[in-house]
Structure formats: C-alpha cells, structure tokens
C-alpha atoms as an extended CHARMM CRD file, in Angstrom:
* protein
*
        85  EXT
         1         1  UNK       CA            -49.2530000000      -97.7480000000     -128.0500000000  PROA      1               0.0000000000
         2         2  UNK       CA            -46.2910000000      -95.4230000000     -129.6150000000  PROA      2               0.0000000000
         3         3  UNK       CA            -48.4980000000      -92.2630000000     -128.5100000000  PROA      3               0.0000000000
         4         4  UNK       CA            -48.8320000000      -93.6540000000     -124.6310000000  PROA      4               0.0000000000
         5         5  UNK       CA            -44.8060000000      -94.3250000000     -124.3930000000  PROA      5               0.0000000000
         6         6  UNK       CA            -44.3400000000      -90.9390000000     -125.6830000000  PROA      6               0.0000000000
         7         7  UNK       CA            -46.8810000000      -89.3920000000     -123.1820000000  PROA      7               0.0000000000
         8         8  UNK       CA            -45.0080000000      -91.0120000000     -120.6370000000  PROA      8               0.0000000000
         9         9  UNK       CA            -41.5380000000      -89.8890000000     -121.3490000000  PROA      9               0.0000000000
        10        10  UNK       CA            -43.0760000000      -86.1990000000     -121.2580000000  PROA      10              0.0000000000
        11        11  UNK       CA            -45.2070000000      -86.7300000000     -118.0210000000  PROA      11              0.0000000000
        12        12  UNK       CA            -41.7630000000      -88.0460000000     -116.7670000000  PROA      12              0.0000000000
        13        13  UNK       CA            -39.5150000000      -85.1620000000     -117.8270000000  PROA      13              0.0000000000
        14        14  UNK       CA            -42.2790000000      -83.0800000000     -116.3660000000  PROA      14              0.0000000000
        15        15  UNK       CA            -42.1680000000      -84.6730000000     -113.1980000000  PROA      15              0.0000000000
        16        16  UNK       CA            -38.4560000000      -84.1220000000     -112.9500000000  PROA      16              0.0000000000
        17        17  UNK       CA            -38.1290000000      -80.8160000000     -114.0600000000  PROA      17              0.0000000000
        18        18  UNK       CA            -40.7920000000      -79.5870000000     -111.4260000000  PROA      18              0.0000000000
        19        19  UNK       CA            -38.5870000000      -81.5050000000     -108.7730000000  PROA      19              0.0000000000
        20        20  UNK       CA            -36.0240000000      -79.7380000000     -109.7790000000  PROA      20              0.0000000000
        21        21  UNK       CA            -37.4660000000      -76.5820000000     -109.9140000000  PROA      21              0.0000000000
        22        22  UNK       CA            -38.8610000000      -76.9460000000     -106.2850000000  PROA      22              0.0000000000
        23        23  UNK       CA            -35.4470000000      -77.9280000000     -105.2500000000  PROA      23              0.0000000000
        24        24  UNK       CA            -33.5850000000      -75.1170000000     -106.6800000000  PROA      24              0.0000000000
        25        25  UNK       CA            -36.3550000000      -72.8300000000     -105.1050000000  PROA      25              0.0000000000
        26        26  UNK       CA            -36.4560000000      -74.0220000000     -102.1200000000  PROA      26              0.0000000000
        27        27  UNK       CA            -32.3900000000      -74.2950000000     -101.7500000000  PROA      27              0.0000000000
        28        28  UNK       CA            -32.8180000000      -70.5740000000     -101.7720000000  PROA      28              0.0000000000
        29        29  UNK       CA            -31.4570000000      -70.6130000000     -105.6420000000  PROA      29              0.0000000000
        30        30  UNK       CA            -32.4210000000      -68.7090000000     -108.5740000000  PROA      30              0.0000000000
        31        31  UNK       CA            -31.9810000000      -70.7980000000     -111.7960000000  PROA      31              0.0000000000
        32        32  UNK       CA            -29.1030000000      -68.1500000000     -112.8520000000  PROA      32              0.0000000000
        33        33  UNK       CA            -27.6530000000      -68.3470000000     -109.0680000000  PROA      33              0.0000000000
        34        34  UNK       CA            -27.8660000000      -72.1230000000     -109.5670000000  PROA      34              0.0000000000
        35        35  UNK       CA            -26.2990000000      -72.3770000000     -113.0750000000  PROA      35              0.0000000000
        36        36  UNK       CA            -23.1070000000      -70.8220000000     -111.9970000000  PROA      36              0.0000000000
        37        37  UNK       CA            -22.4450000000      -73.1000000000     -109.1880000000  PROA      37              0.0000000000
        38        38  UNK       CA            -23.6690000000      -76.0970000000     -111.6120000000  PROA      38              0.0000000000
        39        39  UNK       CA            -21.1920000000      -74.1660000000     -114.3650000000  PROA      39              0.0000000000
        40        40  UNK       CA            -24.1220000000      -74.7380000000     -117.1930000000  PROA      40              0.0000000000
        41        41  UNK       CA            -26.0770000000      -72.1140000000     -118.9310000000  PROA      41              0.0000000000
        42        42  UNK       CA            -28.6770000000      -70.8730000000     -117.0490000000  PROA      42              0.0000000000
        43        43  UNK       CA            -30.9020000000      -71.8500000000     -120.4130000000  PROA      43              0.0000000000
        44        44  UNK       CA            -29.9540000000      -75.4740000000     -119.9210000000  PROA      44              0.0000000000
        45        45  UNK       CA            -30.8250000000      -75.3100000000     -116.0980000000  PROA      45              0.0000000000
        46        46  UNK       CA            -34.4890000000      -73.5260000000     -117.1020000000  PROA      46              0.0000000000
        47        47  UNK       CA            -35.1990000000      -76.3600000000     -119.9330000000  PROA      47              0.0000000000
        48        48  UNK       CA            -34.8860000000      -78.7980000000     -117.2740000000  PROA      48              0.0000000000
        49        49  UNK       CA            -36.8090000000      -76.8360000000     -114.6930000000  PROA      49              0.0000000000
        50        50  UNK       CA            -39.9820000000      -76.6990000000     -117.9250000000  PROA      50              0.0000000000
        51        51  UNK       CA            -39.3670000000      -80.2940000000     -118.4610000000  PROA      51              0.0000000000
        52        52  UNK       CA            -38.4150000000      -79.8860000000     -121.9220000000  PROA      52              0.0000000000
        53        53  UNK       CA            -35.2510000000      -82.2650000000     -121.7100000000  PROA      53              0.0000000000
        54        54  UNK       CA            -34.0970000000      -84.1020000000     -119.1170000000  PROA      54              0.0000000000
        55        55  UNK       CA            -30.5110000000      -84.4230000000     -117.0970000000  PROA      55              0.0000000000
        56        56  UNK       CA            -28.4330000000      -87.2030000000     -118.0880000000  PROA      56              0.0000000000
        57        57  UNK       CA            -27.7830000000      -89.3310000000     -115.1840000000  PROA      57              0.0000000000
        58        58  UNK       CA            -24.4340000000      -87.8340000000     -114.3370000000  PROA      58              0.0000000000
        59        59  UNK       CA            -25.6630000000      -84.6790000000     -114.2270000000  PROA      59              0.0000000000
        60        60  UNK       CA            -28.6420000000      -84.9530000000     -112.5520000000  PROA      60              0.0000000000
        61        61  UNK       CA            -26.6340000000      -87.1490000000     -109.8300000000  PROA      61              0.0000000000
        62        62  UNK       CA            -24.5610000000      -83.6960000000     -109.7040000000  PROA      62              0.0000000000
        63        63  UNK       CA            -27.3230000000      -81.4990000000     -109.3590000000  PROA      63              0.0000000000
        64        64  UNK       CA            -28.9340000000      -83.7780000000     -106.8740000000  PROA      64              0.0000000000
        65        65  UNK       CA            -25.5090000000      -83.7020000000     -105.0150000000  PROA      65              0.0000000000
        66        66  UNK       CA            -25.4360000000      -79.5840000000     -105.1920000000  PROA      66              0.0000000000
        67        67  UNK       CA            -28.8390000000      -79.5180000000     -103.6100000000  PROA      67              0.0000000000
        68        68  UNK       CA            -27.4580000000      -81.5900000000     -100.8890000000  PROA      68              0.0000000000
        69        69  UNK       CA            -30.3920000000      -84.4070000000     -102.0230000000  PROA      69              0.0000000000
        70        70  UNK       CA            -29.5280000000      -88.1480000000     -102.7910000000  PROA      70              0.0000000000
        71        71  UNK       CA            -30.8940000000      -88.7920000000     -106.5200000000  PROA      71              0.0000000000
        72        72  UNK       CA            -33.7910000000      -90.2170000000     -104.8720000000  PROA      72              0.0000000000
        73        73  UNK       CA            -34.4540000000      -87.6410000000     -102.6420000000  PROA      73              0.0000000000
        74        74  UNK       CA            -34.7060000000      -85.1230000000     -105.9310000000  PROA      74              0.0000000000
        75        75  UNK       CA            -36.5690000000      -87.9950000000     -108.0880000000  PROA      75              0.0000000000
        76        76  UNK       CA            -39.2340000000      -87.7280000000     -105.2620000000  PROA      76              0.0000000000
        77        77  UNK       CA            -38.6810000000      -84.1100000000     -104.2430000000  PROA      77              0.0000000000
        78        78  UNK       CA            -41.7170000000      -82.5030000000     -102.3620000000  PROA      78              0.0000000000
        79        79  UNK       CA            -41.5390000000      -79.7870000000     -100.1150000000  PROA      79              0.0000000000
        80        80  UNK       CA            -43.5680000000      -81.4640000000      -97.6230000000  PROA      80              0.0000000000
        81        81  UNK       CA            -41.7550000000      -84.6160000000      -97.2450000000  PROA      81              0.0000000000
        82        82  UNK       CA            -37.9750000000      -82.1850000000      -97.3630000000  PROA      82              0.0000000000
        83        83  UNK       CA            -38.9480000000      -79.9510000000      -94.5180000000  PROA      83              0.0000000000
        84        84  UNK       CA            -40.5430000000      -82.6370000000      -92.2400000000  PROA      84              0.0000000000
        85        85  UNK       CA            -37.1860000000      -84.5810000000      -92.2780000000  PROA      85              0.0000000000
C-alpha cells in the first residue's frame, strides 16, 4: 500500500512539472529567462520542470500568476485546451 502512495506522489510531481514545463515553453520562456523573472535559481525552476520536487503552494500560485494562468489553469495545463480559449 506504502509503495502505491509513493507512486502516486511521483506520478503527481510528474504531472506538474510537465505542466509547468509546457507553460514556461509555451509563454515563450526559457527556464533561465523564467527563473529571473520568478527570482529562483534556474536549477530550482528545472527540478520542477523534471518533476523531481514540487512547488509549495505559494510558489506555484506565483508561478501560475507569472504565466498569466489561475492555479487551475497550470494544474491542468495542456496546450490544446490554452490555445483554444
């Protein structure tokens, strides 16, 4: 049971960081363009772009905010549904 919890904290970070990647991408960001105007290291910014830690909620409520998203448009973030709208 420990082992599927687990599994889904990574699929989840995962998830986020590749929503976050798109986002930056797509924003017309690099990582390092979009770590100065977040004022973090651009290693911080990249870890959560691999999923290999994720955002506290302030921040990622600030990075959602940079992107011009709402948290839940950047939770959900796909290119499809962003350019449609």
């Amino acid at each position: 049971m420990m082992e599927n919890n687990l599994f889904q904290v990574n699929n989840y970070k995962k998830l986020i960081g590749i929503n976050i990647k798109r986002a930056i991408e797509d924003k017309g960001y690099t990582q390092t363009s979009f770590a100065k105007e977040m004022d973090m290291p651009t290693s911080q910014i990249n870890r959560y772009c691999l999923g290999k830690t994720s955002p506290s909620s302030e921040i990622f409520n600030n990075i959602a905010k940079q992107l011009d998203l709402s948290t839940a448009g950047l939770l959900y973030y796909t290119k499809n549904v962003d350019r449609a709208g």
